[in-house]
SEZAMI-296943 format. One record per atom (N, C-alpha, C): residue in one letter; x, y, z. Coordinates in nm, 3 decimals, decimal comma. Each point is the difference from the previous one (the first is absolute). Layout:
+------+---------+---------+---------+
: resn :      xx :      yy :      zz :
+------+---------+---------+---------+
:    A :       X :       Y :       Z :
...
+------+---------+---------+---------+
This chain:
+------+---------+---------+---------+
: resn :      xx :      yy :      zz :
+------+---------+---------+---------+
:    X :  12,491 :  10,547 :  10,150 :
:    X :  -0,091 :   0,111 :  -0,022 :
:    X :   0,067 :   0,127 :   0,051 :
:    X :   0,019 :   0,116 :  -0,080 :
:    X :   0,010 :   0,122 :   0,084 :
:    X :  -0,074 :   0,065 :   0,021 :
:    X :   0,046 :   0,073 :   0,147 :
:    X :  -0,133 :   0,070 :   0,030 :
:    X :   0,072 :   0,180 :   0,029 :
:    X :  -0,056 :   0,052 :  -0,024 :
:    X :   0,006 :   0,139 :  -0,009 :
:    X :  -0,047 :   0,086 :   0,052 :
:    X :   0,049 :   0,053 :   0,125 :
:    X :  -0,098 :   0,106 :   0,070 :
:    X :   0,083 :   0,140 :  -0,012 :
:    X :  -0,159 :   0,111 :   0,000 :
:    X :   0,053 :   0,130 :   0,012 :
:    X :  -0,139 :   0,101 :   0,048 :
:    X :   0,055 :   0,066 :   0,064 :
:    X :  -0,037 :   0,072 :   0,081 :
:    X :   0,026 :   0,128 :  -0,033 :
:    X :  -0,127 :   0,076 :  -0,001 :
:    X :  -0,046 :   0,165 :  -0,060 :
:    X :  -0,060 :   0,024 :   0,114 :
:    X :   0,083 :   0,142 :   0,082 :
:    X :  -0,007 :   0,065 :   0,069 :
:    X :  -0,040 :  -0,089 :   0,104 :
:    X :   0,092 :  -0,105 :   0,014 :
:    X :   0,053 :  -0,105 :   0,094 :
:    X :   0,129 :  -0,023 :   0,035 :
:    X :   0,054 :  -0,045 :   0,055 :
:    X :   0,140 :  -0,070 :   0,122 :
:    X :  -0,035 :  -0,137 :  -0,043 :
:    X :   0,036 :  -0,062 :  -0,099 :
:    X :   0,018 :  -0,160 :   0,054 :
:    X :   0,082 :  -0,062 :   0,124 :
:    X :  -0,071 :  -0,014 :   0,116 :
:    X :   0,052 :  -0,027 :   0,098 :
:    X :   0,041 :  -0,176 :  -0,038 :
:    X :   0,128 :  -0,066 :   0,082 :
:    X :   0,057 :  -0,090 :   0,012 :
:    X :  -0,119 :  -0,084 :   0,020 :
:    X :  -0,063 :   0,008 :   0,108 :
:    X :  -0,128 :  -0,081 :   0,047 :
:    X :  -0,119 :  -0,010 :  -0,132 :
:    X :  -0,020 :   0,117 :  -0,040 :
:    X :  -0,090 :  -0,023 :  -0,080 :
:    X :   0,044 :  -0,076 :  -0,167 :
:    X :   0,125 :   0,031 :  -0,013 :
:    X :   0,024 :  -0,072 :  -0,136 :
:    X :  -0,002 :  -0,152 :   0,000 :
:    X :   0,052 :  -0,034 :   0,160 :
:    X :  -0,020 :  -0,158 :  -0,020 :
:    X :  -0,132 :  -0,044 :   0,017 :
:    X :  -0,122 :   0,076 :   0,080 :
:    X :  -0,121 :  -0,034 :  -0,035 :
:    X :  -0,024 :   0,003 :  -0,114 :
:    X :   0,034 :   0,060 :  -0,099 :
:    X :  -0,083 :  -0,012 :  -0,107 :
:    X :   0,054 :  -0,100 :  -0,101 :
:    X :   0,142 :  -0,034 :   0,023 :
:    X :   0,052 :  -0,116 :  -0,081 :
:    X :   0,000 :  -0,146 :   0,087 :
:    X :  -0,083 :  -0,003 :   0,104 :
:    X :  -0,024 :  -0,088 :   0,083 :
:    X :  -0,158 :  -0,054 :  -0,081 :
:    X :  -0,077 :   0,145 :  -0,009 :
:    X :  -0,132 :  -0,017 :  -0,065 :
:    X :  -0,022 :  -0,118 :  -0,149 :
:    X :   0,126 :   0,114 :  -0,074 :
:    X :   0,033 :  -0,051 :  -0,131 :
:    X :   0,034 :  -0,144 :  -0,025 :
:    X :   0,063 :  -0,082 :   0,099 :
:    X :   0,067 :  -0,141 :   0,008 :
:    X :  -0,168 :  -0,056 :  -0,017 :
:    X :  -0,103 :   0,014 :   0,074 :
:    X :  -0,105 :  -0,035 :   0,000 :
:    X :  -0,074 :  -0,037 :  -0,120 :
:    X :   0,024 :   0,037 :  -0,088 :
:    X :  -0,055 :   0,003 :  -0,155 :
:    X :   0,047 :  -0,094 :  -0,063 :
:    X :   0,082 :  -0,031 :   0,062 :
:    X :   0,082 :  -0,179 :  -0,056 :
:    X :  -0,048 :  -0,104 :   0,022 :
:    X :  -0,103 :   0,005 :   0,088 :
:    X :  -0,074 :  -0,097 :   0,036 :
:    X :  -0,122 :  -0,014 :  -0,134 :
:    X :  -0,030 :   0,101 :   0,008 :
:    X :  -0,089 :  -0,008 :  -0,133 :
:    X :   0,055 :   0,011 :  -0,144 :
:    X :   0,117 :   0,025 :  -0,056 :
:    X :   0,049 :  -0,027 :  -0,092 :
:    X :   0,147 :  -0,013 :  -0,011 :
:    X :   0,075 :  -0,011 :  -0,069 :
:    X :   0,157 :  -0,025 :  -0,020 :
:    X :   0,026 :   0,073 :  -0,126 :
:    X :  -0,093 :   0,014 :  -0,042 :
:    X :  -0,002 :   0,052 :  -0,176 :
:    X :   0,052 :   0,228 :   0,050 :
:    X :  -0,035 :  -0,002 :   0,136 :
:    X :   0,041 :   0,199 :  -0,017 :
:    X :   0,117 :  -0,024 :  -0,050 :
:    X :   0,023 :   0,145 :  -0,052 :
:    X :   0,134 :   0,012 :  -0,046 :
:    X :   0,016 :   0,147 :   0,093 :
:    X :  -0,033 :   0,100 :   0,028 :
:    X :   0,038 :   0,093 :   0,080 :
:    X :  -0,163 :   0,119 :   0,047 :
:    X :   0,044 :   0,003 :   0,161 :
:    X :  -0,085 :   0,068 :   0,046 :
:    X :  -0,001 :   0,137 :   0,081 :
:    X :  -0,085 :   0,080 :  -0,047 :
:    X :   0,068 :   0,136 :  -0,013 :
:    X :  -0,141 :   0,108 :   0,115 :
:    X :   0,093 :   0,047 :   0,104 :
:    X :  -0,077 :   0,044 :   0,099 :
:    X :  -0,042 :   0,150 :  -0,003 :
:    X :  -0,046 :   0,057 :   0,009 :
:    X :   0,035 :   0,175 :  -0,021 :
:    X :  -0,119 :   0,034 :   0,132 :
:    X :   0,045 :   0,102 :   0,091 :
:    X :  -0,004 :   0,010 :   0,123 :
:    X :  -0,011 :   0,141 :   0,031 :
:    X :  -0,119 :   0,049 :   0,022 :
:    X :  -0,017 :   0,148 :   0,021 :
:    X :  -0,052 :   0,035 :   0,119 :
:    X :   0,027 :   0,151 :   0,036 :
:    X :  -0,069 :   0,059 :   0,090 :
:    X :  -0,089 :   0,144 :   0,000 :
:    X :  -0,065 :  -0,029 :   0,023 :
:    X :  -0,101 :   0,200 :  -0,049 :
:    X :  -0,062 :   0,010 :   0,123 :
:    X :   0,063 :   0,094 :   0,058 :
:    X :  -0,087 :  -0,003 :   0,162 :
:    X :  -0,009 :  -0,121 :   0,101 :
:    X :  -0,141 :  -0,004 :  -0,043 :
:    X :  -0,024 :  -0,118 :   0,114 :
:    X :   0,025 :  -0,091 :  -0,071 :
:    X :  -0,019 :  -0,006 :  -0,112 :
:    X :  -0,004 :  -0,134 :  -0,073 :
:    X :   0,110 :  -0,091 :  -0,067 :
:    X :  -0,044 :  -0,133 :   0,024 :
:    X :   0,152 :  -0,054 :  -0,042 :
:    X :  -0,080 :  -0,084 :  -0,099 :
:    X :   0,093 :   0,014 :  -0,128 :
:    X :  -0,081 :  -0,129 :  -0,115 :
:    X :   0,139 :  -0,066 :  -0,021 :
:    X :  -0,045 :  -0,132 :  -0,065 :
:    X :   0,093 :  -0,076 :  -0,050 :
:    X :  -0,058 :  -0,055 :  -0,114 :
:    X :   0,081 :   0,000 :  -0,079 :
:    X :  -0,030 :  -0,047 :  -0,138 :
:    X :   0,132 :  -0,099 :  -0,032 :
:    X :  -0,087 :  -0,132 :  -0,067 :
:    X :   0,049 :  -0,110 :  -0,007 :
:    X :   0,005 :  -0,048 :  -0,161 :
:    X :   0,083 :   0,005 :  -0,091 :
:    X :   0,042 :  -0,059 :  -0,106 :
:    X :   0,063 :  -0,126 :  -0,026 :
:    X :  -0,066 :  -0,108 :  -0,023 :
:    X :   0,062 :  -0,110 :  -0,063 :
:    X :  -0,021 :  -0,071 :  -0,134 :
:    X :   0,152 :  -0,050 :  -0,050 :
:    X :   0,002 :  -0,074 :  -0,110 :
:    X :   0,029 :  -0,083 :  -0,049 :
:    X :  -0,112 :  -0,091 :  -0,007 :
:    X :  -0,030 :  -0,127 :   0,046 :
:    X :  -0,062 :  -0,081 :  -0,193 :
:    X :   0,150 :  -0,056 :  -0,053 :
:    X :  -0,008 :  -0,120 :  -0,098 :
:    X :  -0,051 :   0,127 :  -0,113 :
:    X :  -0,004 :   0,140 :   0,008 :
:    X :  -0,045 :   0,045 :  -0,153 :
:    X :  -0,133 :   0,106 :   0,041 :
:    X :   0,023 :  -0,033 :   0,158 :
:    X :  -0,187 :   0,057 :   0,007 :
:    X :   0,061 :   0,099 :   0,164 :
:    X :  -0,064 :   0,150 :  -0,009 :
:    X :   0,019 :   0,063 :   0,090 :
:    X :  -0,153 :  -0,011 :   0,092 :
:    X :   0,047 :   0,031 :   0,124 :
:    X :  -0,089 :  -0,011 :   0,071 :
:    X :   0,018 :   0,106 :   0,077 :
:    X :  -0,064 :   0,053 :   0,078 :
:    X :   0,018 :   0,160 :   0,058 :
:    X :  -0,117 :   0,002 :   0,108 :
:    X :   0,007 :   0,075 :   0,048 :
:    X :  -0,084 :  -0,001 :   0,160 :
:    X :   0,074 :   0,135 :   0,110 :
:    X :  -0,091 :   0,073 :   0,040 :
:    X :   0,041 :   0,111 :   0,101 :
:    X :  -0,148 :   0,004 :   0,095 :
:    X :   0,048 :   0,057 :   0,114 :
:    X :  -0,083 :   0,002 :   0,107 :
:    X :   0,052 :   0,118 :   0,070 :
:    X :  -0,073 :   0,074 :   0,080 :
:    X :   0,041 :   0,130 :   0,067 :
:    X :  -0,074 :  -0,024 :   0,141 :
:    X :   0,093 :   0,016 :   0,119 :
:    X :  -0,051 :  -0,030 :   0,143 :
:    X :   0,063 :   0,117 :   0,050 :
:    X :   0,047 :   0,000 :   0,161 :
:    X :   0,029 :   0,144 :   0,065 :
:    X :   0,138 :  -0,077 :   0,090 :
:    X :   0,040 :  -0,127 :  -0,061 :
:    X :   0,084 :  -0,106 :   0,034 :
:    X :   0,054 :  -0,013 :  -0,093 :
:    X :   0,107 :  -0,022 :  -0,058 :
:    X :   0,107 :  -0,028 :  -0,143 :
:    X :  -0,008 :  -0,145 :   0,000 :
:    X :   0,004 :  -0,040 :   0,144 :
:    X :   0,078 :  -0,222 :   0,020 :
:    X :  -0,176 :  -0,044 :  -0,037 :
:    X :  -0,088 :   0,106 :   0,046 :
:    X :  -0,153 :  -0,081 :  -0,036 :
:    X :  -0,054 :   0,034 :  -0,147 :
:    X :   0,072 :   0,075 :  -0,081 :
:    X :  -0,010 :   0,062 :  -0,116 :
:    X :   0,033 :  -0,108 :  -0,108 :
:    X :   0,139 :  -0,021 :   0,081 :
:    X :   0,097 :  -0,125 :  -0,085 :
:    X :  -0,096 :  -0,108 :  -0,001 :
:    X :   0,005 :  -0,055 :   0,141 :
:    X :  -0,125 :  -0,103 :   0,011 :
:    X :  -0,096 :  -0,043 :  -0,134 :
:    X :  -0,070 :   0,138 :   0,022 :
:    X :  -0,137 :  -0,020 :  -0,047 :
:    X :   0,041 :   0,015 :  -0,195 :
:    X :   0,090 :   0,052 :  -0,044 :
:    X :   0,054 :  -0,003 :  -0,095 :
:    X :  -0,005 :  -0,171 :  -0,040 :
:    X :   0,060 :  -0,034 :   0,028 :
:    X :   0,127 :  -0,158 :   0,030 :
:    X :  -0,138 :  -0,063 :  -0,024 :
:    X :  -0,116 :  -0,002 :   0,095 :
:    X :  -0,113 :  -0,080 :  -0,009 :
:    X :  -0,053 :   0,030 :  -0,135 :
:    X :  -0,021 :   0,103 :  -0,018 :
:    X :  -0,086 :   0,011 :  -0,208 :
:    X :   0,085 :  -0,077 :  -0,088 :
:    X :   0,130 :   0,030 :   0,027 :
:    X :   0,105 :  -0,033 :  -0,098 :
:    X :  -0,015 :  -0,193 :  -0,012 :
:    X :  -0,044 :  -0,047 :   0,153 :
:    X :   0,005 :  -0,143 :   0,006 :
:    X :  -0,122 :  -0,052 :  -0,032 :
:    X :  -0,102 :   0,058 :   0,039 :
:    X :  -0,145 :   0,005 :  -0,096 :
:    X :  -0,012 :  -0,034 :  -0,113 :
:    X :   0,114 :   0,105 :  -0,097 :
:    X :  -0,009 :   0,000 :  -0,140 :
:    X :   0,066 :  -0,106 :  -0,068 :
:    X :   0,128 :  -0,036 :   0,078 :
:    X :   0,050 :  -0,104 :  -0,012 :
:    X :  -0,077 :  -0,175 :  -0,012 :
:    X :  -0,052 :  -0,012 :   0,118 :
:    X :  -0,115 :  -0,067 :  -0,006 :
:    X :  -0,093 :  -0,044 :  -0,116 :
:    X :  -0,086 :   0,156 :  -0,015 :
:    X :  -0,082 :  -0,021 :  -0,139 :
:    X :   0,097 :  -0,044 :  -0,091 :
:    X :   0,106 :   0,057 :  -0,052 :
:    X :   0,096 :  -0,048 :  -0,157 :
:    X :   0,028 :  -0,090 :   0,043 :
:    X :   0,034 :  -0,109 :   0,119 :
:    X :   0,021 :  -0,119 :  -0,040 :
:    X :  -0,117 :  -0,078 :   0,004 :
:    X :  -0,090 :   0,053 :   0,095 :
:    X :  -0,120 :  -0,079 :  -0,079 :
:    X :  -0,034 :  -0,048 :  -0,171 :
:    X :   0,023 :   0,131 :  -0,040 :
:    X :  -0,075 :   0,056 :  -0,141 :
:    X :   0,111 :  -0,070 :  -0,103 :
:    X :   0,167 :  -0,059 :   0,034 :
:    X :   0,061 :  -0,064 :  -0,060 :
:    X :  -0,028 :  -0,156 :   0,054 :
:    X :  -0,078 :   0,009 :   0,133 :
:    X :  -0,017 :  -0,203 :  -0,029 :
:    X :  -0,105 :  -0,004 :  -0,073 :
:    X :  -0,113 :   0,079 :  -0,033 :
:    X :  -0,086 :  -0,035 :  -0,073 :
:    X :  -0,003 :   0,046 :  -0,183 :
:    X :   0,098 :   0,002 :  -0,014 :
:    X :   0,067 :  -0,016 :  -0,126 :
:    X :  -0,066 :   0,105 :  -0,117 :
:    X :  -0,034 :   0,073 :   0,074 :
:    X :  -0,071 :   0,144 :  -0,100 :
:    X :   0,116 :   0,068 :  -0,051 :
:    X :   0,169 :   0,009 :   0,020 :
:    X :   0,055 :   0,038 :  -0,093 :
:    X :   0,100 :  -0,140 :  -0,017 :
:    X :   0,053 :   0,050 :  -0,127 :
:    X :   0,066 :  -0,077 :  -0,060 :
:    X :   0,202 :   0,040 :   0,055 :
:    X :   0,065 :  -0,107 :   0,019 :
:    X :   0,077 :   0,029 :   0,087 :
:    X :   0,113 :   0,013 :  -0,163 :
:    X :  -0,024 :   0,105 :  -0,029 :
:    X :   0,154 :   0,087 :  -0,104 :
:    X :   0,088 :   0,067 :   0,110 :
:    X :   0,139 :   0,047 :  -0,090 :
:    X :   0,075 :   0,077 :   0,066 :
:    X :  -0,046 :   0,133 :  -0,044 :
:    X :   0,036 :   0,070 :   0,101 :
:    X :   0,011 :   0,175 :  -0,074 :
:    X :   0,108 :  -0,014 :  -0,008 :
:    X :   0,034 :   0,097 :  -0,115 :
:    X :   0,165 :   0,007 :  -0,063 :
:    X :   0,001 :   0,140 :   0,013 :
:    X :   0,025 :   0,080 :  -0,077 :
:    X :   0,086 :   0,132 :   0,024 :
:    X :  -0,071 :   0,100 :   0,085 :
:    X :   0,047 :   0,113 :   0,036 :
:    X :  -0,083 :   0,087 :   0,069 :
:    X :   0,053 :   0,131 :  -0,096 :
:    X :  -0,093 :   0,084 :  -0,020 :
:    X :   0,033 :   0,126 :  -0,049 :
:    X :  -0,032 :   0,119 :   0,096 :
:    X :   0,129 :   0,068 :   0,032 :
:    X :  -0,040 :   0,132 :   0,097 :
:    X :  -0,059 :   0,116 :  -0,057 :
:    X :  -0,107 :   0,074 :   0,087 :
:    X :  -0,082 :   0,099 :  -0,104 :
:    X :   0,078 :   0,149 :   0,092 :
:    X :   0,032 :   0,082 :  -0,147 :
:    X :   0,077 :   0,042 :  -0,011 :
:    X :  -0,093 :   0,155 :   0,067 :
:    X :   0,035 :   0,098 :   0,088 :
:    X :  -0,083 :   0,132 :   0,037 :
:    X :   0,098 :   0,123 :  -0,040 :
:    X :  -0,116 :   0,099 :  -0,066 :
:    X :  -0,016 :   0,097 :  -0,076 :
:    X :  -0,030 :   0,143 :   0,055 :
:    X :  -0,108 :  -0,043 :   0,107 :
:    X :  -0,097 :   0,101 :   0,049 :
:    X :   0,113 :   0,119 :   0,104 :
:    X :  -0,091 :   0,109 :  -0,010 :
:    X :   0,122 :   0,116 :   0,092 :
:    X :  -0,068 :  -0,035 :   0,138 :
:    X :   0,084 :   0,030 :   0,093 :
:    X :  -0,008 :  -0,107 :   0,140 :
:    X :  -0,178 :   0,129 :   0,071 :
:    X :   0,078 :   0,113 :  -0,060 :
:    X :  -0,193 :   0,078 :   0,104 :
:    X :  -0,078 :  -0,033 :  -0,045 :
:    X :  -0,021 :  -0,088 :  -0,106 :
:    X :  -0,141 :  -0,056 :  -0,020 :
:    X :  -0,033 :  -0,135 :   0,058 :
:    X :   0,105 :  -0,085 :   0,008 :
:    X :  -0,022 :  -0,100 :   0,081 :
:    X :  -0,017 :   0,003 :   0,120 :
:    X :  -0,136 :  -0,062 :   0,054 :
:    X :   0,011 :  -0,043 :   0,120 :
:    X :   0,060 :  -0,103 :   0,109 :
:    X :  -0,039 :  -0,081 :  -0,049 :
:    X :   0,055 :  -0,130 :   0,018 :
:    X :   0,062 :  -0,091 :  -0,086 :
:    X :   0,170 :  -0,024 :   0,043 :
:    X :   0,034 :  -0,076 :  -0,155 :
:    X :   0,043 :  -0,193 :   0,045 :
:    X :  -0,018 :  -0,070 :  -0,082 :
:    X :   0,030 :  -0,133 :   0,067 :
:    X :   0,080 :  -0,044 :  -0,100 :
:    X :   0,062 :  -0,125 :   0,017 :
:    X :   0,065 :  -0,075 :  -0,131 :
:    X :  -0,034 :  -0,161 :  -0,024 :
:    X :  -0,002 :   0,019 :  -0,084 :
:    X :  -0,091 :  -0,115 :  -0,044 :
:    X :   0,079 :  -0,074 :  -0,105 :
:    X :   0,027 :  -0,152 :   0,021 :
:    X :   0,062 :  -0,116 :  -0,119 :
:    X :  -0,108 :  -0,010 :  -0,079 :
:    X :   0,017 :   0,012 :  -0,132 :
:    X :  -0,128 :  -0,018 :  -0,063 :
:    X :   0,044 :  -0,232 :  -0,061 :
:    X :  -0,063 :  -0,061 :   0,047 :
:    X :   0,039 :  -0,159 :  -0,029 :
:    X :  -0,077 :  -0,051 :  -0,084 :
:    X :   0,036 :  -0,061 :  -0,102 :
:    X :  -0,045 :  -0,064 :  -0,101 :
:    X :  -0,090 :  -0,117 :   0,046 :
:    X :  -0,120 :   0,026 :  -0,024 :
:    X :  -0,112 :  -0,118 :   0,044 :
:    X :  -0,069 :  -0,019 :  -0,103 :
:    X :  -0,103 :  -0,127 :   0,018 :
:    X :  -0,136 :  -0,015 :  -0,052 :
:    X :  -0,076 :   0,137 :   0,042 :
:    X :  -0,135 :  -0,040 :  -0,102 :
:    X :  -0,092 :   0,130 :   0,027 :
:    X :  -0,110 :  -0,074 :   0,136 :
:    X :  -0,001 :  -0,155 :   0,035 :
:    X :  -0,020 :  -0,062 :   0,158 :
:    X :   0,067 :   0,052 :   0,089 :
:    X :   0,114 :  -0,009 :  -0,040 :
:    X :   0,083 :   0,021 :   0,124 :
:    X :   0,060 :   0,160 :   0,012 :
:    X :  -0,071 :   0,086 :  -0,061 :
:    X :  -0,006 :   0,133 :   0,016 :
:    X :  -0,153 :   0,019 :   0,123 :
:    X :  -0,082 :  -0,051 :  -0,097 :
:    X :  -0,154 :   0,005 :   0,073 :
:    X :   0,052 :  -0,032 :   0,192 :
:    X :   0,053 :  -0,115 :  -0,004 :
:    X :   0,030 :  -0,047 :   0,125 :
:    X :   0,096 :   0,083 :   0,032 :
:    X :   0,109 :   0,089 :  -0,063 :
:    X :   0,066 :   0,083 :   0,105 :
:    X :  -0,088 :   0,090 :   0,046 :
:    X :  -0,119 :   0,085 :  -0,077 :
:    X :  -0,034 :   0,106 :  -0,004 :
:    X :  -0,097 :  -0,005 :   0,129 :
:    X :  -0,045 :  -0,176 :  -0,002 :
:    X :  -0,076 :   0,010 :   0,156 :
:    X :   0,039 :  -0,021 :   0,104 :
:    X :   0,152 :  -0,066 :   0,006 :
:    X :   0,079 :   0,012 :   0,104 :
:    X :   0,011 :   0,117 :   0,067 :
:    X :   0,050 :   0,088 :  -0,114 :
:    X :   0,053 :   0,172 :   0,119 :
:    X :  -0,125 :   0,050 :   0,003 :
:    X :  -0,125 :  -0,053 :  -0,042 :
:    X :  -0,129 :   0,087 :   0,059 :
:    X :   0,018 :   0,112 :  -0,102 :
:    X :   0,010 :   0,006 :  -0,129 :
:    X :   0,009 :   0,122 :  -0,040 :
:    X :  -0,108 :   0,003 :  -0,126 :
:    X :  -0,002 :   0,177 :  -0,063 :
:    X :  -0,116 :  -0,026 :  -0,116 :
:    X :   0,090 :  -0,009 :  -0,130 :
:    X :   0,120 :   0,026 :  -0,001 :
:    X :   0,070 :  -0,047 :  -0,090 :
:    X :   0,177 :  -0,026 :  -0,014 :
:    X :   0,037 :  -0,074 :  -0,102 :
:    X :   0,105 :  -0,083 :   0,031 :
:    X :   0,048 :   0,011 :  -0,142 :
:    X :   0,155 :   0,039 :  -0,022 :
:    X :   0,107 :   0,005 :  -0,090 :
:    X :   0,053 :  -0,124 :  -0,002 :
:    X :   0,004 :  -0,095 :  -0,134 :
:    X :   0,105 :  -0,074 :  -0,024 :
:    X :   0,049 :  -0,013 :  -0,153 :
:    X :   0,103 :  -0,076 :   0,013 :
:    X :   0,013 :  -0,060 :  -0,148 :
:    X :  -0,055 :  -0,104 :  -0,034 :
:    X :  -0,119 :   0,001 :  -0,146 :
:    X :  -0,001 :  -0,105 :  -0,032 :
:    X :   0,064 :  -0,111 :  -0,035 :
:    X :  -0,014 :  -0,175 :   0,020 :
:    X :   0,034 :  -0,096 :  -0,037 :
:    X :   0,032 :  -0,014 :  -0,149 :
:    X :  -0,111 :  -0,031 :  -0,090 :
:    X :  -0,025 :   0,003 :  -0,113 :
:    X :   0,051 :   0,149 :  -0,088 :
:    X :   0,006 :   0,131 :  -0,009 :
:    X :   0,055 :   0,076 :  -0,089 :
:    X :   0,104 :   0,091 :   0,091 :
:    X :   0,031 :  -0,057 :   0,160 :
:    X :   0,115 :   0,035 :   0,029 :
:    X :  -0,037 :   0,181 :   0,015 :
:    X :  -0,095 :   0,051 :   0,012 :
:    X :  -0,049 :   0,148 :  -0,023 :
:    X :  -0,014 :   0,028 :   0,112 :
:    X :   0,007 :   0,158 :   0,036 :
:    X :  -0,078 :  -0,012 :   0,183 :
:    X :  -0,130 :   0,035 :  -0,046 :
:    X :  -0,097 :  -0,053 :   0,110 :
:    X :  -0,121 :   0,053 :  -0,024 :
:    X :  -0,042 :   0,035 :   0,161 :
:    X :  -0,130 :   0,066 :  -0,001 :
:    X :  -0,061 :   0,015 :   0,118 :
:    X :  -0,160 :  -0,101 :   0,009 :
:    X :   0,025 :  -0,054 :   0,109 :
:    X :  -0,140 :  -0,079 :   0,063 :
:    X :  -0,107 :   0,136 :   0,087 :
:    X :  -0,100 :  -0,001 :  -0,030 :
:    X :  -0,081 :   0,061 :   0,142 :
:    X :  -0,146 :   0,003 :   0,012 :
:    X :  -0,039 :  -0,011 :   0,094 :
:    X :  -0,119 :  -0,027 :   0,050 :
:    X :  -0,136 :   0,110 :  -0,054 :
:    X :  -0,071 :  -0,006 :  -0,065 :
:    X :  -0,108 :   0,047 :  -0,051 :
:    X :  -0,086 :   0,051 :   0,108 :
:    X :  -0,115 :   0,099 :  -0,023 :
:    X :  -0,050 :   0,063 :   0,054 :
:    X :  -0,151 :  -0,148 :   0,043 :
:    X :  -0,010 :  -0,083 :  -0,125 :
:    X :  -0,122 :  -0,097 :   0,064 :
:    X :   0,087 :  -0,094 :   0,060 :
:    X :   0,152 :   0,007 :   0,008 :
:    X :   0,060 :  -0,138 :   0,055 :
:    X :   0,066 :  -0,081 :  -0,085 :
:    X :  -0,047 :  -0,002 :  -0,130 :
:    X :   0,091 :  -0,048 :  -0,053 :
:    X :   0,098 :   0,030 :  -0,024 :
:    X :   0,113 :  -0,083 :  -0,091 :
:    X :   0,153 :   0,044 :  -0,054 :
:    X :   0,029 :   0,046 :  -0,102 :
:    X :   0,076 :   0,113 :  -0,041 :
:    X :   0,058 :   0,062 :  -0,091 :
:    X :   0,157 :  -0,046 :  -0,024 :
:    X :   0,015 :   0,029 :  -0,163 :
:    X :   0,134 :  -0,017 :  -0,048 :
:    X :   0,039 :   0,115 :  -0,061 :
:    X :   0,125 :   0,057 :   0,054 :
:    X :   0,016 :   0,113 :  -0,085 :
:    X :   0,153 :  -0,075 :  -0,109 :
:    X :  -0,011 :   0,014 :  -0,118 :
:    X :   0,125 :  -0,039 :  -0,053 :
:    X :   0,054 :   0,088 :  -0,122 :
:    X :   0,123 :  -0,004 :  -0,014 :
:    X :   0,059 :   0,101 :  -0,119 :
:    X :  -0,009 :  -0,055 :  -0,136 :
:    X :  -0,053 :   0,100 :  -0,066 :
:    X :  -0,007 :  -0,053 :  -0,145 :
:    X :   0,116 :  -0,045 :  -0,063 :
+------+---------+---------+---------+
């Protein structure tokens, strides 16, 4: 597994990088399937967040926490991340998805002039079922979720409706 730390308007200190790839070894216990885990480590004043990226068999998982401690930040990060872990292997012994490969990934390509963006992230868009979109989309806790479809290979968007239910957005 690699793991990847970086630090914004931080010092990765010696001490602290091996805590956090000390943290990272930990996740092996709950799966073998990561393929690389990616730390990003800030400071704004008082506050220290850590934000935790992993990618795990096709499926990202993500988790951040903000304390006035960075090592209790990490912590408490590490714990959602193992939480979530938890639920998806639950949700794969009880056989609600169907165990395909994802095959290709397509990178989405940015356009926008940077003063309008606020916040920019990057994102693998992975070829799934429209299940196993649903199930990413409740993993990261989010109201909506980019992938490629299985079946016409298209990207589409999943997202959460105003009564709760699910939407499909797809290209003609």
């Amino acid at each position: 597994m690699e793991v990847m730390i970086t630090g914004k308007q931080l010092d990765i200190t010696p001490a602290l990088k091996e805590y956090v790839e000390n943290r990272a070894e930990k996740i092996k216990k709950y799966t073998s399937k990561a393929t690389q885990i990616t730390f990003t480590l800030k400071v704004e004043k008082y506050r220290h967040l850590a934000e935790v990226l992993l990618k795990v068999k096709g499926f990202i998982l993500q988790a951040e926490h903000e304390t006035d401690a960075m090592y209790a930040s990490v912590d408490k990060a590490m714990a959602k991340i193992e939480r979530q872990l938890k639920k998806h292997k639950e949700k794969l012994c009880d056989h609600r998805l169907h165990n395909e490969t994802i095959k290709d990934e397509i990178a989405p390509t940015e356009v926008w002039d940077d003063s309008i963006i606020k916040k920019r992230k990057t994102f693998s868009v992975k070829q799934m079922t429209l299940e196993e979109a649903v199930f990413q989309m409740e993993l990261l806790k989010k109201s909506f979720f980019l992938f490629a479809h299985h079946e016409n290979k298209q990207v589409n968007v999943l997202y959460k409706r105003k009564d709760g239910s699910l939407g499909l957005i797809e290209p003609s």
